[in-house]
Structure formats: structure tokens, C-alpha cells
C-alpha angles and dihedrals in degrees: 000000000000087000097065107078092048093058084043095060100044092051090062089039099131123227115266126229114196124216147187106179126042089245133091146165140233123206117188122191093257086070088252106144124199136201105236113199105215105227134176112177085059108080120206098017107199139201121192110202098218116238119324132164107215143017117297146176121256132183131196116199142191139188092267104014156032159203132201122200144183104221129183130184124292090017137124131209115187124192132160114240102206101217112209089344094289111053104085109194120187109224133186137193118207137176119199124243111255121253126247117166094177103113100049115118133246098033134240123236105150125172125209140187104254133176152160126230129216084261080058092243113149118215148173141195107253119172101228117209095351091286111056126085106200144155120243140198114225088214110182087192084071139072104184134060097250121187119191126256081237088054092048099046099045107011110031100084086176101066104210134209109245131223104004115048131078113239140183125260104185100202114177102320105328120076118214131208106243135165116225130231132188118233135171105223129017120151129340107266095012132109094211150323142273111209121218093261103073081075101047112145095018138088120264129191132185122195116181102173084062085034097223141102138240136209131180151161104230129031112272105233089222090065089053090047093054110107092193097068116096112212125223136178129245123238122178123208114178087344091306119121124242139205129179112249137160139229129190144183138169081358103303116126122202117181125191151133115308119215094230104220129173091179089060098092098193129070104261141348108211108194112224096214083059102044091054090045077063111041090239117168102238082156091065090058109096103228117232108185138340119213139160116244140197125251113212080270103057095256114144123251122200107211133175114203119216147174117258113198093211145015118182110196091178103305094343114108126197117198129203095000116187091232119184123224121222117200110173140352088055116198085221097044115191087026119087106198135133128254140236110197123196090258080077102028096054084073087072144066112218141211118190112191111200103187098046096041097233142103134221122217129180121160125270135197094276089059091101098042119129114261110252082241094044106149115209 
């Protein structure tokens, strides 16, 4: 009997991870890799994985060790890192449970004037704090509610406290709990953006022949019944949302993961690293300009536009798309991935199903429209 707590507590004893340094590094399965500040006077010190639809490998490493885990949603692992063989710190790992709001009553359908500008920036009106009447960008490149420093200063009457309260956006009927950021550039014409994850764990649908925009809380059956969506499946990668497309030229083909992002206001973003991890012939594309470009913060971004001979979402195919080339000063830096910007995407209207992970695309009246960069 004297024995047993003993047993007990080796058997909660929690892994060790030993350190030298005070930094460390995360690796999740998607390849995003994060920067991890060793703390001890933090406890626990805890790190959220940000949404993820299935069970992946992370590793946590330090200067001189490592662990490796299997984590699912809605889990913790917890483990000590030993910093310079004293400095015990208390970490833990956590997903996030996913959202479904389908159960909530009464239900939500809410409908919403939606539309996109000749800069293909799509906005809609939002009441923001119960007093400002303002046009937002749904931006699924985003995960916060960000107003500009120009809104602020001459539009906002309210002025809010950033980064740390909890305010009302008032979207169609239903009001939302939202932080608020400051930012220097969003849209053209708007005076901010929402980010996706406002809506995580509803339905949202955008129409942009009707030029409006839906949310609910539980999946309309009209939207299931409707042979002209393609489905496809949503991968995260860092809190960003993922589809499956193709490109092709010269006839190489080179399929992977696209960031979908309806802030990025031109047709697609090929990144360069990646293009060279697969071979691809980017001196076979004909240039067509090379310009510098501004980030939401004002940094400068060198881009080469090209023509790409081909680009496959599902069974839709592209053809001659005028594709810009990063080369440095990435928006997703420490991720090499490609880019579909709303030029391509406002051909589409678009279901994203938030509880499924997934989102529905069929072709609208805007499928056959010239590029921006459309060279004649």
C-alpha cells in the first residue's frame, strides 16, 4: 500500500525536454514552423496550435534536445523543458476544439449586401460597436477584424481600445465579439477587414451574380442540391485555409496546396522557392511586367508577373493567367506555398463550409472577364 503512490506518480510524470537557450522551435506536420520563447516564470507556458482538422505530428525543439507527438483536436500534451539543468517550465501544447454551430436555436440565415470593385476588393457593410457604419473586406487571408489607421483617425466616432477588448460587428442581423487591430492598408474603398474566422464553424456563402452574402448556421439544402458546386477539401496551414490546384507550362504539371485569399486582389502568387523545389519552367513563362508592391504594412514586395500557360481548380481550367512571382519578403514567411487571389476567385461563387472544412465552387458571370494584368 506504501508503494502506490509512488507508481501513481511515475506513471504522470511528464517527458523532459532539456535546454540550453531560451529559444526554441515548433514544427507542426504542414511543414509551419514557429519561434517558441522558454520561460519559466510563465506556468504553465502554453502554446495553442491554431485550427486543424485531423490528427498531426508536432515537434518542439530545442538547441541540445527534442520531442516528437501525435496531437488531435481538442487535445493537451504537456511536457517540462529543463533550461540550463535548473529552470523547470511547465509547457503545454493545445488544439482547439473544432467549431459547429450547428445545433444553436434559433438558427442563423442572414443575408448581407456584398460586392466586388473594379480593384477586386470585396466588401460589406458591418456596424461596428453599435455606432459606426463602415465597409469591410471579408478577407480569408485574415484572422483578425482589422480597421485602418485612416478609419480610426477620421471615421471610427467610438474610439476603441485596440488589441485587447472585445467589441461588437454587427454583420446582417447577428453581432459578433471581435478584437480590433489597427492596420495601414486593407482593401481599396474599405475602411478595414474581417478575417475567416469570425465565421468558424458556420456556413458561409458568397454570390456574386446577386451580389450578396449568406451565413448560417446550418447548411441550406439548396446549396447541397446544387450539381454545379465543385467540392474541395480544406487544408490549414498557420490558421490560413487551403484548396488543391494545378498549374501547368510547357507541359509540366505541378500540383499542390493554394493559399485561398480573397485579400489578394490579383489572379495567383507562385512562390519561387517552390517553383524551383519542383522543377517547375518558369523560363519558359513569357514576362510580362516587374513591379514593386505593397504588404498590409506598408513593406515592399518585388513581383514579376508572367504568363502561365495553365491553372486546374478541380475541373476548371484557366488558361494564360497573368501569375505573379515572389521572390522574397513573403506574407507567409517560413511557408512556401502558392496564391489565389480574388481576380480568380470572383469567378466563383463560393461556399465555405465551416463545419465540414470544405468549400463549394461553381462558375459565375464574371468567369470569362479579362485579368487586371491581361496583356493584349
Amino acid at each position: 500500500m506504501v508503494l502506490i503512490p509512488f507508481f501513481v506518480l511515475a506513471q504522470h510524470q511528464l517527458p523532459v525536454v532539456k535546454a540550453s537557450a531560451a529559444q526554441a522551435r515548433i514544427y507542426e506536420q504542414d511543414n509551419a514552423v514557429s519561434s517558441w520563447y522558454i520561460n519559466p516564470k510563465i506556468k504553465p507556458d502554453v502554446y495553442t496550435i491554431e485550427k486543424f482538422t485531423k490528427s498531426k505530428s508536432i515537434k518542439f525543439k530545442t538547441d541540445i534536445d527534442s520531442i516528437v507527438f501525435n496531437i488531435s483536436p481538442g487535445q493537451k500534451k504537456e511536457f517540462i523543458v529543463l533550461l540550463n539543468g535548473k529552470d523547470s517550465c511547465f509547457t503545454q501544447i493545445i488544439a482547439p476544439v473544432l467549431k459547429n454551430f450547428s445545433k444553436i436555436s434559433p438558427e442563423i440565415h442572414d443575408s448581407i449586401p456584398f460586392f466586388v470593385n473594379k480593384y477586386n476588393t470585396n466588401f460589406f457593410p458591418v456596424v461596428f460597436n453599435g455606432t459606426d457604419s463602415l465597409l469591410m473586406n471579408f478577407d480569408s487571408g485574415a484572422n483578425d477584424v482589422d480597421l485602418t489607421t485612416v478609419a480610426l483617425e477620421k471615421k471610427v466616432k467610438s474610439n476603441p481600445k485596440l488589441y485587447h477588448t472585445d467589441y461588437g460587428i454587427k454583420i446582417g442581423n447577428h453581432t459578433y465579439k471581435s478584437k480590433i487591430y489597427d492596420i495601414k492598408l486593407a482593401g481599396n474603398e474599405t475602411d478595414g477587414l474581417v478575417g475567416w474566422d469570425i465565421f468558424d464553424g458556420m456556413i458561409v456563402a458568397l454570390d456574386y451574380d446577386q451580389n450578396k452574402m449568406t451565413v448560417h448556421s446550418t447548411m441550406p439544402k439548396e446549396i447541397l442540391r446544387d450539381k454545379q458546386y465543385t467540392r474541395f477539401k480544406i487544408s490549414y496551414i498557420k490558421n490560413k485555409p487551403f484548396i488543391e490546384s494545378e498549374i501547368s507550362q510547357s507541359g509540366t504539371k505541378n500540383k499542390s496546396l493554394f493559399f485561398f485569399d480573397l485579400g489578394y486582389q490579383r489572379t495567383v502568387m507562385l512562390d519561387n522557392d517552390l517553383l524551383r523545389e519542383m522543377k517547375f519552367p518558369t523560363e519558359k513563362m513569357e514576362m510580362i511586367k516587374k513591379v514593386i508592391m505593397r504588404g498590409i504594412n506598408g513593406n515592399e514586395v518585388p513581383v514579376t508577373t508572367v504568363k502561365l500557360q495553365s491553372l486546374k481548380i478541380g475541373n476548371f481550367e484557366l488558361k494564360n493567367v497573368p501569375a505573379q512571382v515572389m521572390e522574397r519578403n513573403k506574407p507567409m514567411p517560413g511557408v512556401n506555398v502558392h496564391y489565389l487571389g480574388n481576380d480568380i476567385l470572383k469567378r466563383f461563387n463560393t461556399v465555405f463550409d465551416f463545419q465540414n472544412n470544405v468549400i463549394y465552387l461553381k462558375p459565375n458571370h464574371l468567369y470569362d472577364v479579362a485579368y487586371a494584368e491581361q496583356k493584349t
